[in-house]
Legacy VTK file of the C-alpha trace (Angstrom):
# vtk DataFile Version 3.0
C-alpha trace
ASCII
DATASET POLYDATA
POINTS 268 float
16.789 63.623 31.542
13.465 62.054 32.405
12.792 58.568 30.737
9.135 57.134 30.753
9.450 52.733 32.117
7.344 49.985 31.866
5.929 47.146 30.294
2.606 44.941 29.552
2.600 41.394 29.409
0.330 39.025 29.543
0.472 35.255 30.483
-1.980 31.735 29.722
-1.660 29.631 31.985
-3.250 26.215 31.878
-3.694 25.513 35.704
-2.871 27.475 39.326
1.035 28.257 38.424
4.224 29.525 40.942
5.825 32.573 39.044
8.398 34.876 39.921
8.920 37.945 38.301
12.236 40.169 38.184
9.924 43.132 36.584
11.855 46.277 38.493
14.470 48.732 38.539
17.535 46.815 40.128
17.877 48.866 43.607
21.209 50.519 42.367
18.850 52.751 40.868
15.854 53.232 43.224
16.857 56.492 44.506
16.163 57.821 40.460
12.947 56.559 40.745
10.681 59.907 40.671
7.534 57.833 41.258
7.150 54.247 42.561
7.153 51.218 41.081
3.772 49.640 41.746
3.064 46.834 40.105
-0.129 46.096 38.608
-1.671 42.218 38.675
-4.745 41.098 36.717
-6.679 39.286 38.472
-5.644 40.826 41.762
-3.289 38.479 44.154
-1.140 38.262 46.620
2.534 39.779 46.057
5.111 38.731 47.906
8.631 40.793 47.125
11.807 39.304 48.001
16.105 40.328 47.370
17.385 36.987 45.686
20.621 36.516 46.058
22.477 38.795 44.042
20.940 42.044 45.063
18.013 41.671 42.557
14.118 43.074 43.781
12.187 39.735 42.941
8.349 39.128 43.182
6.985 35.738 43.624
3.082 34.892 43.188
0.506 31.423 42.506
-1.377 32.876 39.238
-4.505 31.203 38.619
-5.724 29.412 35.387
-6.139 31.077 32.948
-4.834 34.759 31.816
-2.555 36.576 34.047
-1.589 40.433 33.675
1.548 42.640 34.570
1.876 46.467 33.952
3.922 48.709 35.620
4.701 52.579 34.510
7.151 54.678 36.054
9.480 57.713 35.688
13.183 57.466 36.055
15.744 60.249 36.089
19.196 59.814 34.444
21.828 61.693 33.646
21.489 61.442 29.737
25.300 60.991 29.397
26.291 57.488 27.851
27.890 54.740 29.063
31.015 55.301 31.525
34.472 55.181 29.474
37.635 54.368 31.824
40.587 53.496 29.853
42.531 53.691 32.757
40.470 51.068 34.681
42.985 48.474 35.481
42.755 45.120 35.788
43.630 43.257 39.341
45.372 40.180 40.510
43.060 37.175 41.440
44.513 37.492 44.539
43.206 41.328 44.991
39.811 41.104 43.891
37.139 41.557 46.492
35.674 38.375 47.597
31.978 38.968 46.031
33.405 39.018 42.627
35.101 35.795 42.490
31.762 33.806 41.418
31.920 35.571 38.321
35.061 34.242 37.129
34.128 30.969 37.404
32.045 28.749 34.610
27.797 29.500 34.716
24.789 27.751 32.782
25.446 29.584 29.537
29.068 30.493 29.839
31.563 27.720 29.575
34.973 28.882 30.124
36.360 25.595 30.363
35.426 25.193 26.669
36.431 29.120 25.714
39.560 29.302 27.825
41.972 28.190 25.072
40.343 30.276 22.622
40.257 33.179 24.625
43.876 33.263 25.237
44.724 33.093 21.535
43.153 36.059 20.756
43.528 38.092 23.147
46.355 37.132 25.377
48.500 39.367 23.461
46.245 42.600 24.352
47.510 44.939 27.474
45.195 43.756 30.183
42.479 46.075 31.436
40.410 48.434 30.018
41.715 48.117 26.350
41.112 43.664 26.301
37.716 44.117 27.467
37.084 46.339 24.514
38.735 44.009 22.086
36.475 41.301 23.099
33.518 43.715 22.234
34.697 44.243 18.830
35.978 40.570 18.318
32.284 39.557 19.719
30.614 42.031 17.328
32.128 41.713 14.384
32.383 37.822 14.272
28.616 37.368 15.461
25.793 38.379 13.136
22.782 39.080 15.030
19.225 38.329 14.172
15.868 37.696 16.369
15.395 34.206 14.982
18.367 32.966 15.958
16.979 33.406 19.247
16.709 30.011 21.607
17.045 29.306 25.190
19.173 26.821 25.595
22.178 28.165 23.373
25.396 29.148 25.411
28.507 31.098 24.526
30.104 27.890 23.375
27.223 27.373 21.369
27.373 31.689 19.815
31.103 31.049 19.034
30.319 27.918 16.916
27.124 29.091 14.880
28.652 33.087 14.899
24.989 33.786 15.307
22.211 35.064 17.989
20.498 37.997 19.942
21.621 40.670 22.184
21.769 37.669 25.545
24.275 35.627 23.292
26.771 38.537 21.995
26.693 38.947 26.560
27.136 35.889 26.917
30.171 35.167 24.701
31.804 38.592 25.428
31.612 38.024 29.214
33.014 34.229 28.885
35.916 35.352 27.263
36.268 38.324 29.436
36.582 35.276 32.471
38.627 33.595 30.691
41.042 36.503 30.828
40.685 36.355 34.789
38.574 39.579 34.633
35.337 38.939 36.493
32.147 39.532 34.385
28.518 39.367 34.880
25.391 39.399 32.998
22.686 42.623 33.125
19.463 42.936 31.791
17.288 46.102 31.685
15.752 49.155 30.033
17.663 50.354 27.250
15.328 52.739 24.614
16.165 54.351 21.302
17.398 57.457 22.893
20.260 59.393 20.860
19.858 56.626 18.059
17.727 55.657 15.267
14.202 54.650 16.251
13.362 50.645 16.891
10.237 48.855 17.148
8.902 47.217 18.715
10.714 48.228 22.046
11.892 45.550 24.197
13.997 44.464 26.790
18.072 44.505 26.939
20.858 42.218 27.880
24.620 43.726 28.513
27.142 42.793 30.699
29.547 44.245 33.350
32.734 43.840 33.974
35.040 44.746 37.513
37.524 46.831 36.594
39.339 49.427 39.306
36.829 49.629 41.941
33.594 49.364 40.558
31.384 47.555 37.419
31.409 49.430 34.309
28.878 48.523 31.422
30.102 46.777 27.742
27.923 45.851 25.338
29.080 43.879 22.343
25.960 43.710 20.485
25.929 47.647 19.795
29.796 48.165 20.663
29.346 51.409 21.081
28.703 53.748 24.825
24.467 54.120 25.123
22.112 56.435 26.435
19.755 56.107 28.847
19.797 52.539 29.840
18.229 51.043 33.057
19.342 47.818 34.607
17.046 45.733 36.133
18.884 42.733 37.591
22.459 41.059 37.405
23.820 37.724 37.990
25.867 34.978 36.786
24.307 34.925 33.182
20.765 34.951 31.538
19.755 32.146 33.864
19.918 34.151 37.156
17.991 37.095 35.715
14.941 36.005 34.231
12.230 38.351 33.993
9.780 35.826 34.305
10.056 32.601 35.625
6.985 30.232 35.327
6.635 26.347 37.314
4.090 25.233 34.898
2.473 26.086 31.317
2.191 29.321 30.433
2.177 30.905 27.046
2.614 34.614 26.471
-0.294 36.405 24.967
1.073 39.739 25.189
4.254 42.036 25.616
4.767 45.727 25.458
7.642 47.958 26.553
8.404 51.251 26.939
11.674 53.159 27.569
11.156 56.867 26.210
12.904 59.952 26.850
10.032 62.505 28.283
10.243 65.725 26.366
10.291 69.036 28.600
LINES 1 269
268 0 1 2 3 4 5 6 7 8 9 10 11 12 13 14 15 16 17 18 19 20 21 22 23 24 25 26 27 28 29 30 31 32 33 34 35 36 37 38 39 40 41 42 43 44 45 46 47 48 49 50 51 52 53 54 55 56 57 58 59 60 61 62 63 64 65 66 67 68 69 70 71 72 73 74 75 76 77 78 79 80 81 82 83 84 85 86 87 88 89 90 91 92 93 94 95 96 97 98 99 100 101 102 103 104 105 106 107 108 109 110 111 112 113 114 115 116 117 118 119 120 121 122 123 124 125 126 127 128 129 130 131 132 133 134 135 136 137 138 139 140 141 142 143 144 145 146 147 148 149 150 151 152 153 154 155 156 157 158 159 160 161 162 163 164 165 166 167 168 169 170 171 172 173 174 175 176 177 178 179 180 181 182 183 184 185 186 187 188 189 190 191 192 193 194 195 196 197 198 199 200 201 202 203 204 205 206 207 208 209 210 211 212 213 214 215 216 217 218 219 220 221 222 223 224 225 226 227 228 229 230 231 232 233 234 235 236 237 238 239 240 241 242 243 244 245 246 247 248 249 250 251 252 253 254 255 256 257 258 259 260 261 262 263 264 265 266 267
């Protein structure tokens, strides 16, 4: 399956402003690429591209007053098969886990688990571990959380999701993945493409948050907003939470003008 990628957004900004953009296809899936990702800045200006430090392709540029432009458009191949299912996954001692997946047990900007752990425990401390918890915590997540664009807000956290039982795609992540650290099983935060493929349509397209969890020997993708295995979704970056993967990150005013995404599956 070929899916079409990219975006359009726009940016005013009130004086010379530091930005740094997390606009690409995390590098786990560069090699699907089957054209490259060149991104496209109006007024033209320097680009420099960094790797932050979880593995992400960053950009960081000084935009001038005024309006600032970013398109990209590229083609991706995937396999068209949703979501990886492994009940069998199992879940490992503290003491086994590999090394680089230790900071995502611990507490992050949005995801308290010193506030959650108790919870957490009481309802699902009686599930097997593994495979079969994580997917309790989706369905706990999605049917106790009603979700709804304006309950949107940056500064709410999972503590805050769990008290108000409302919020957006981020805080259904956010809460899921808390609890899922709670349980000692490491969890981090994605953010990508994720289209209307093999589902009703929905516009206006946008971007996704899901979250991962390290299960057997590898990350495997939950998502307890939808709760149920996706096609054709494209991560962009991971990290802790929603702080560490920001798509855009201004140091100064800016106020968005416009934003357009696209994630469609290319007909043959």
């Amino acid at each position: 399956m070929l899916i079409k990628l990219g975006f359009d957004i726009e940016f005013e900004l009130r004086g010379p402003t530091p930005m740094v953009l997390m606009l690409f296809v995390h590098p786990s899936r560069v090699a699907d690429l089957q054209s490259p990702e060149e991104l496209r800045v109006e007024p033209e200006m320097p680009v420099a591209y960094y790797t932050d430090l979880f593995g992400n392709r960053c950009a960081r540029i000084l935009a001038p007053e005024g309006n600032v432009r970013f398109a990209l458009e590229t083609v991706i191949q995937d396999s068209g098969e949703p979501d990886l299912q492994a009940p069998d996954a199992v879940q490992h001692r503290i003491e086994d886990l590999p090394n680089e997946t230790l900071a995502f047990l611990m507490a992050s900007r949005y995801c308290e688990v010193d506030k959650l752990s108790d919870t957490a425990w009481k309802l699902f401390g009686q599930t097997p571990a593994g495979w079969e918890r994580v997917r309790a915590i989706c369905t706990w997540v999605h049917n106790h959380i009603t979700f709804g664009y304006h309950f949107a807000h940056h500064e709410k956290s999972a503590f805050d999701v769990y008290q108000s039982g409302q919020g957006v795609c981020r805080d259904f992540s956010h809460l899921a993945l808390t609890f899922c650290r709670c349980m000692n099983i490491p969890a981090r935060y994605a953010t990508g493409y994720m289209g209307d493929i093999g589902v009703p349509l929905v516009l206006p397209m946008d971007f996704s948050g899901w979250f991962e969890v390290y299960l057997g020997d590898r990350w495997y993708t939950f998502d307890a907003r939808h709760n149920v295995p996706r096609i054709g979704r494209v991560v962009m970056a991971v990290g802790r939470d929603a702080a560490d993967v920001a798509l855009t990150t201004n140091f100064g005013s800016a106020t968005l003008k416009k934003f357009f995404v696209i994630s469609d599956e290319m007909q043959a």
